[in-house]
N, C-alpha and C positions, 0 to 999 in steps of 0.2 A: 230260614223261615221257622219260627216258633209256634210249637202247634195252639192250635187256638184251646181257650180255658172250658173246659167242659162248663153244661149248663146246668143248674139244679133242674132234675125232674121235675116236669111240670105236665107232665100225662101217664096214661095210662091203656096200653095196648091191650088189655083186656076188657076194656070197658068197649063195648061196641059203639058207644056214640065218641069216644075221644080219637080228635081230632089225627094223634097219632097215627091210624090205620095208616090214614090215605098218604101219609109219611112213608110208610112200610111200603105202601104199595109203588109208590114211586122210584124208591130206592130198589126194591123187586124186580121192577120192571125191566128185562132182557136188556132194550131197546135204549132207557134210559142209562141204564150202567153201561153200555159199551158205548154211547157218545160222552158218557161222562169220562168214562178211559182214556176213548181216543182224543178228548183235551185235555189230558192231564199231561203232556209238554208245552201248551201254550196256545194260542188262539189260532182256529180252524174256520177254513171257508164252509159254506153250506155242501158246494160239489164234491171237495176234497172230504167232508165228513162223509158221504153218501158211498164216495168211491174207498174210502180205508174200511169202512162199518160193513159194506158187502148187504145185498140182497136185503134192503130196508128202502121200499119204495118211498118217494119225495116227498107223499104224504105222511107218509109215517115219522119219516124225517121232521119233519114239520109241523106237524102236531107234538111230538116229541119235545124240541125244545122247545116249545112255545110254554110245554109243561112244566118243563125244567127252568124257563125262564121268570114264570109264576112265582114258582116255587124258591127263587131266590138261589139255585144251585147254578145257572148259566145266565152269563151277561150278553147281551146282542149289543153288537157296535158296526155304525153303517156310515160307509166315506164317503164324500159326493166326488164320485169318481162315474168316467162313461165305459162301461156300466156301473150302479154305483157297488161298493163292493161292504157284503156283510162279514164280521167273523165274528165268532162265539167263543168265549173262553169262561173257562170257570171262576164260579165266585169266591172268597175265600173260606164260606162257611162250607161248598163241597169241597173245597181242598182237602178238608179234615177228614171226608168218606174215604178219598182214593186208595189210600193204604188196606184197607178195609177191602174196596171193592177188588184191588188184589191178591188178596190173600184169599178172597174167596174163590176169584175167576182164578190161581192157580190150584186150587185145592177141585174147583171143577177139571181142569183139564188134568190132574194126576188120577181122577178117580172115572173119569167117564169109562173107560174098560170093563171098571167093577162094576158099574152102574147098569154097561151096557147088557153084560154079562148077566146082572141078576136081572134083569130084565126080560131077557130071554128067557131064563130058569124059570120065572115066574109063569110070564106067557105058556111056557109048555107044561106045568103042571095044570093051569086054567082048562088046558084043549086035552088035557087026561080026565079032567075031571068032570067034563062034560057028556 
């Protein structure tokens, strides 16, 4: 697969009214980057997302890619089968985030210690300094 051709700029995330934010915010969002993950091998049942993703109730589930489905990053496909059966896979225009949303969800997971760590330091100069 051939990455897709970047786009010319056409917003501006400083500008509070461009439309970008709610781009960022999407992309930001916990819930949305880890179902966007967990289809980045190929197309996921709703139950099977639910049960890989851990502790993201059905609605959230579900609002979730409904968001994502808006948003042109997830496709919903549904078989007439009993019961009938949906999966979701990614579009080609999120294929281009994954790499991205990797690098970051690894650089979260080598740094949460430090993170955890100044956290705490923080917290207890707070409760000194009260």
């Amino acid at each position: 697969m051939t990455a897709p051709t970047p786009l010319p700029r056409i917003g501006d995330a400083y500008d509070p009214d461009c439309p970008t934010r709610h781009v960022l915010d999407r992309i930001g969002d916990k819930w949305a980057v880890l179902v966007m993950l967990t289809l980045k091998d190929g197309p996921v049942r709703f139950n099977d997302l639910r049960r890989r993703i851990g502790a993201i109730s059905q609605k959230m589930l579900s609002q979730t890619l409904k968001s994502l489905e808006r948003d042109g990053l997830v496709n919903r496909a549904a078989f007439a089968t009993v019961p009938v059966t949906v999966e979701y896979r990614l579009t080609e225009m999120a294929q281009g985030l994954i790499g991205i949303l990797d690098q970051i969800t690894r650089w979260a997971e080598g740094h949460v210690g430090a993170i955890m760590d100044a956290r705490r330091a923080h917290d207890a100069r707070e409760v000194e300094a009260a």
